[in-house]
Backbone bond lengths (Angstrom), bond angles and torsions (degrees), N, CA, C in turn:
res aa  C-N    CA-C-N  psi(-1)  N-CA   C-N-CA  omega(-1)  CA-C   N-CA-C  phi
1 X - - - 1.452 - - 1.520 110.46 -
2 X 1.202 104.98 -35.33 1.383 100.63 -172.87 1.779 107.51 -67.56
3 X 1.538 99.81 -53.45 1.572 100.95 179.18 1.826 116.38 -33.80
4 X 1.000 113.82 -41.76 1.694 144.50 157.82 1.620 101.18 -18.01
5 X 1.205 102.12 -71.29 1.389 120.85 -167.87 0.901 110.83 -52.63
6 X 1.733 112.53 -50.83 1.684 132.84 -174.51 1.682 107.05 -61.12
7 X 1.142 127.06 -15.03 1.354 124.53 -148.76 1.391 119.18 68.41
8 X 1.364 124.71 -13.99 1.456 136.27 -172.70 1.716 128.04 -81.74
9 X 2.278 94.16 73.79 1.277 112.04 -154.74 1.471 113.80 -80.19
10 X 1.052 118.84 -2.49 1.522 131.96 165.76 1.401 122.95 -69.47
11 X 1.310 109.77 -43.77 1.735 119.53 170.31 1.776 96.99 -63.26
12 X 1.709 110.19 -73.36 1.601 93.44 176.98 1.014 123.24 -30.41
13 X 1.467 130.85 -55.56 1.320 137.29 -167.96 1.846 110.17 -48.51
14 X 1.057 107.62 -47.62 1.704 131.28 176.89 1.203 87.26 -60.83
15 X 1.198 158.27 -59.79 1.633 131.47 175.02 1.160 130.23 -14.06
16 X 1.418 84.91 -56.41 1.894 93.79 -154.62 1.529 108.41 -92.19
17 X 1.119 115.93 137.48 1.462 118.02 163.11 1.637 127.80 -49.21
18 X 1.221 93.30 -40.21 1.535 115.15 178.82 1.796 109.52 -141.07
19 X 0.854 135.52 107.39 1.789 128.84 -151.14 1.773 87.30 -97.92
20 X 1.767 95.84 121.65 1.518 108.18 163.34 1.702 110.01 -162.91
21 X 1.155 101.08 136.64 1.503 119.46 -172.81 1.872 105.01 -109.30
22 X 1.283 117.69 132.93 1.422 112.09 174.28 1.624 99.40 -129.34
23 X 1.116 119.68 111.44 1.128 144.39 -164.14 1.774 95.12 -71.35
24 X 0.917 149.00 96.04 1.791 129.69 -165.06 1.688 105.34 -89.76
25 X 0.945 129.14 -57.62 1.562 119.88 171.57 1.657 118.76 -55.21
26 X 1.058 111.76 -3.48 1.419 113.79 177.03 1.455 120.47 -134.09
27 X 1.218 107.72 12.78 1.385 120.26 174.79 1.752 120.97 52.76
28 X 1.339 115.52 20.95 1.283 115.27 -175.54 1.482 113.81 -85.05
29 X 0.746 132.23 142.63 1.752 126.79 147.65 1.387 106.04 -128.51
30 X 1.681 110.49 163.96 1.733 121.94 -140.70 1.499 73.07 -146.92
31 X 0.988 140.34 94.74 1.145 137.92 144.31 1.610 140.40 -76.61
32 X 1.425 109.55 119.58 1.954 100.17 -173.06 1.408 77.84 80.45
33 X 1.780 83.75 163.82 1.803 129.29 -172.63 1.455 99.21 -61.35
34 X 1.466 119.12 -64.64 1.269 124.50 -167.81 2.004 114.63 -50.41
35 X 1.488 97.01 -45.82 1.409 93.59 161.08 1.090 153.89 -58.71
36 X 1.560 100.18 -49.35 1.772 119.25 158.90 1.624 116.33 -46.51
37 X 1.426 126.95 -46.11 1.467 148.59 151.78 1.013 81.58 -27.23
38 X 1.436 137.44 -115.84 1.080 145.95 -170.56 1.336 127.04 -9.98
39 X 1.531 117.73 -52.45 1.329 113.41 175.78 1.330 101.93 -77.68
40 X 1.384 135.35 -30.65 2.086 113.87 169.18 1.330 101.79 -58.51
41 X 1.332 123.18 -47.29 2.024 93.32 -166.11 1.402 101.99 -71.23
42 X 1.470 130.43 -26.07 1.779 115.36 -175.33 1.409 98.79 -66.16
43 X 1.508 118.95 -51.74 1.811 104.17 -176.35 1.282 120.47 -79.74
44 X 1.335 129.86 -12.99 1.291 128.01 164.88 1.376 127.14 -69.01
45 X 1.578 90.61 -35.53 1.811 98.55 -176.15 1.560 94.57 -66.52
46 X 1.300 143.52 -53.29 1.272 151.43 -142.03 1.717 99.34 -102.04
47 X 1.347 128.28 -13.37 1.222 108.86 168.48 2.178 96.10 -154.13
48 X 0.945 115.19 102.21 1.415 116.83 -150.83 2.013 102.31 -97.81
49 X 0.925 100.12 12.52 1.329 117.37 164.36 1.362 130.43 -143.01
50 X 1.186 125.78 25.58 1.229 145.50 140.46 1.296 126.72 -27.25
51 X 1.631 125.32 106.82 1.549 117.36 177.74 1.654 85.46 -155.37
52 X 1.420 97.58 -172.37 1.448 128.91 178.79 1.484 122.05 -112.90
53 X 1.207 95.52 167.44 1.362 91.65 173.29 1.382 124.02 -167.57
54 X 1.302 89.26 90.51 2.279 108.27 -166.10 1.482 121.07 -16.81
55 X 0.720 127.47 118.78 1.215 137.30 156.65 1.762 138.60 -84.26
56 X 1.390 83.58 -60.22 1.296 84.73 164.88 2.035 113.33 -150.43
57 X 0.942 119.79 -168.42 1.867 112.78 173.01 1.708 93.75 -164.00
58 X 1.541 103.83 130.29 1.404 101.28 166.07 1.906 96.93 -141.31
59 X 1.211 92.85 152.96 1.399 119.93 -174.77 1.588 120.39 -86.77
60 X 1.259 120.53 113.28 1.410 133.47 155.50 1.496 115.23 -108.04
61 X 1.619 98.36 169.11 1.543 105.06 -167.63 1.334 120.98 -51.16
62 X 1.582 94.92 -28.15 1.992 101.82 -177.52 1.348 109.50 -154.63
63 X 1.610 94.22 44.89 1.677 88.85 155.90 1.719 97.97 175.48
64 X 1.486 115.92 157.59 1.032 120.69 -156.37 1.221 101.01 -105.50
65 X 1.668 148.00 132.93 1.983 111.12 -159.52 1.673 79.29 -142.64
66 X 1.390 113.19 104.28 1.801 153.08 152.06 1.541 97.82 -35.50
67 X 1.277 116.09 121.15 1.279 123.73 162.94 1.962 97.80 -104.00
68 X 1.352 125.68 129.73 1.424 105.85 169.15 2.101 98.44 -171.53
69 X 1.644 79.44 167.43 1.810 91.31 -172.87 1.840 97.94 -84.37
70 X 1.051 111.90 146.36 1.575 114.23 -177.60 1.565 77.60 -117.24
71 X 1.124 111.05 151.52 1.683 139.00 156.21 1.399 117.77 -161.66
72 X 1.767 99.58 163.33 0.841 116.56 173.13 1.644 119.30 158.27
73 X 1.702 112.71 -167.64 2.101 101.54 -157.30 1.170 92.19 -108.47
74 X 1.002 128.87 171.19 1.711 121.30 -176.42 2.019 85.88 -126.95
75 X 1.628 114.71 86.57 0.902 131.51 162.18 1.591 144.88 -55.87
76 X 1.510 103.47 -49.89 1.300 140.56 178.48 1.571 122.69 -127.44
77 X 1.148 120.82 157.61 1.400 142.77 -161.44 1.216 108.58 -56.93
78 X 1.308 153.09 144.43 1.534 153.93 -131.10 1.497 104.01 175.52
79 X 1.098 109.91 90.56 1.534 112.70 -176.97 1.446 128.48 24.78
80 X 1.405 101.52 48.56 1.359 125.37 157.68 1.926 97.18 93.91
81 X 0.919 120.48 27.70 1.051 135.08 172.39 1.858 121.86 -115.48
82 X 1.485 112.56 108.58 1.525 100.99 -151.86 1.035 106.70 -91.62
83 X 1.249 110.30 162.56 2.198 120.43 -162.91 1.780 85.12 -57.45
84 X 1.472 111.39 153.51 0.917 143.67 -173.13 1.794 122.06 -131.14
85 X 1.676 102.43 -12.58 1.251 110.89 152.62 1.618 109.23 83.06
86 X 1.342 104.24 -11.18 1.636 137.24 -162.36 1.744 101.79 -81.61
87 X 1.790 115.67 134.99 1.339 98.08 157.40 1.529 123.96 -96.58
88 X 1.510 120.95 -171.38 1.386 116.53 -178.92 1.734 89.84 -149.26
89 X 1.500 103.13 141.84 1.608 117.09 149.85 1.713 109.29 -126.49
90 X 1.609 91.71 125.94 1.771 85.74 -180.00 1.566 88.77 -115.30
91 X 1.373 126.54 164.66 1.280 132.85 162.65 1.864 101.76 -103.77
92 X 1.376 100.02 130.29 2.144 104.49 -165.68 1.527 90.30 -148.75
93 X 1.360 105.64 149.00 1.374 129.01 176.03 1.652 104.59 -124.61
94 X 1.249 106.66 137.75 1.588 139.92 -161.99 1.712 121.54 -118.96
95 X 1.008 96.92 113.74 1.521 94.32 -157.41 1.908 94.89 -100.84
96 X 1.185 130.93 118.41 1.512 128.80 159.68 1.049 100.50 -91.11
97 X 1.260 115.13 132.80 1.570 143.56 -169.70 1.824 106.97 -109.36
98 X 1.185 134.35 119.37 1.190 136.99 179.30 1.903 122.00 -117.17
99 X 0.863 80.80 97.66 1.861 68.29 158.37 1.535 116.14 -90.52
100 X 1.266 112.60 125.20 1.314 123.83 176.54 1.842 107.77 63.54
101 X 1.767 107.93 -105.60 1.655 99.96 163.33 1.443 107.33 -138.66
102 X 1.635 108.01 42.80 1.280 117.37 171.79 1.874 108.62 -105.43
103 X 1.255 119.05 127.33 1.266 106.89 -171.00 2.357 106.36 -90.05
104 X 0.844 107.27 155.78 1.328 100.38 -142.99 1.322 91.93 -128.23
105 X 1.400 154.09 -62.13 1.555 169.92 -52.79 1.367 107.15 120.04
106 X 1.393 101.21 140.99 1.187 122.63 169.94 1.617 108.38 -137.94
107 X 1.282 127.09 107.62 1.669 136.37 -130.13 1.704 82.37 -127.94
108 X 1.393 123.27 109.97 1.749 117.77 166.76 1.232 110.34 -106.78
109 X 1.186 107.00 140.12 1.708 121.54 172.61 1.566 116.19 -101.40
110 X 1.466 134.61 94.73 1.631 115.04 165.51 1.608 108.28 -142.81
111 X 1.314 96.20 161.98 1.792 109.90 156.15 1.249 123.97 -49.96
112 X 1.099 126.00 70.28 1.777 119.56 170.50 1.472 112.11 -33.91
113 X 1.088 134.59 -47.80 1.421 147.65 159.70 1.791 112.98 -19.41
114 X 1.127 85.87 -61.56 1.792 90.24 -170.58 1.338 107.12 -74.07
115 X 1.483 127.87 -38.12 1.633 118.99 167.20 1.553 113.25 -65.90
116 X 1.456 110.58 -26.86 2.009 107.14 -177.66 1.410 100.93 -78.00
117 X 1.437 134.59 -31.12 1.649 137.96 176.38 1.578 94.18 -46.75
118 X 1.426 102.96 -85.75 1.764 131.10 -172.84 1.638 102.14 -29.12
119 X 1.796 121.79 -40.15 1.530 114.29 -163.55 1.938 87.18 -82.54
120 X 1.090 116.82 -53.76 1.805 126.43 -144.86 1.307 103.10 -81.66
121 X 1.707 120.10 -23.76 1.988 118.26 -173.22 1.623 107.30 -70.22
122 X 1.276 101.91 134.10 1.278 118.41 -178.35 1.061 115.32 -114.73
């Protein structure tokens, strides 16, 4: 996560055994390198200061599950939705998914709601 922060998507990438993100309120999954890539320039381009910020981490047998604040400006264009110039704090939980001690998935849980309030209130 932190690498995240840095912009420094190559170290993330070096995590994962196999790099995949499943977005759960939005039904996306990013499957493979080329995809995950993909999903930093769509959320970066559209919010270019975007990071986290830990909260908490608790441990299961095969997966590590991130409590943390997501923020950030909604700068750039977002699936046809135009920057709004607006910030957002959502509170989201993050599930690392492991097989064995290869990390595999990266599984997010949030309110779409509370970041679309934060971009559209006037």
């Amino acid at each position: 996560m932190d690498s995240e922060n840095r912009h420094e998507y190559d170290a993330t990438l070096a995590t994962f055994e196999h790099p995949r993100y499943e977005i759960i309120p939005t039904g996306d999954v990013w499957d493979g390198e080329g995809e995950v890539r993909d999903y930093f320039t769509e959320s970066r381009t559209a919010f270019p200061d975007q990071r986290n910020e830990l909260i908490a981490l608790h441990h299961a047998e095969d997966a590590v599950i991130v409590e943390f604040f997501l923020r950030g400006t909604h700068e750039g264009d977002f699936r046809g939705f135009p920057p709004t110039g607006r910030s957002f704090e959502c509170r989201m939980l993050a599930m690392f998914v492991f097989e064995e001690d290869r990390l595999v998935c990266e599984r997010v849980y949030f309110d779409r709601a509370t970041i679309l309030a934060q971009l559209t209130e006037d």
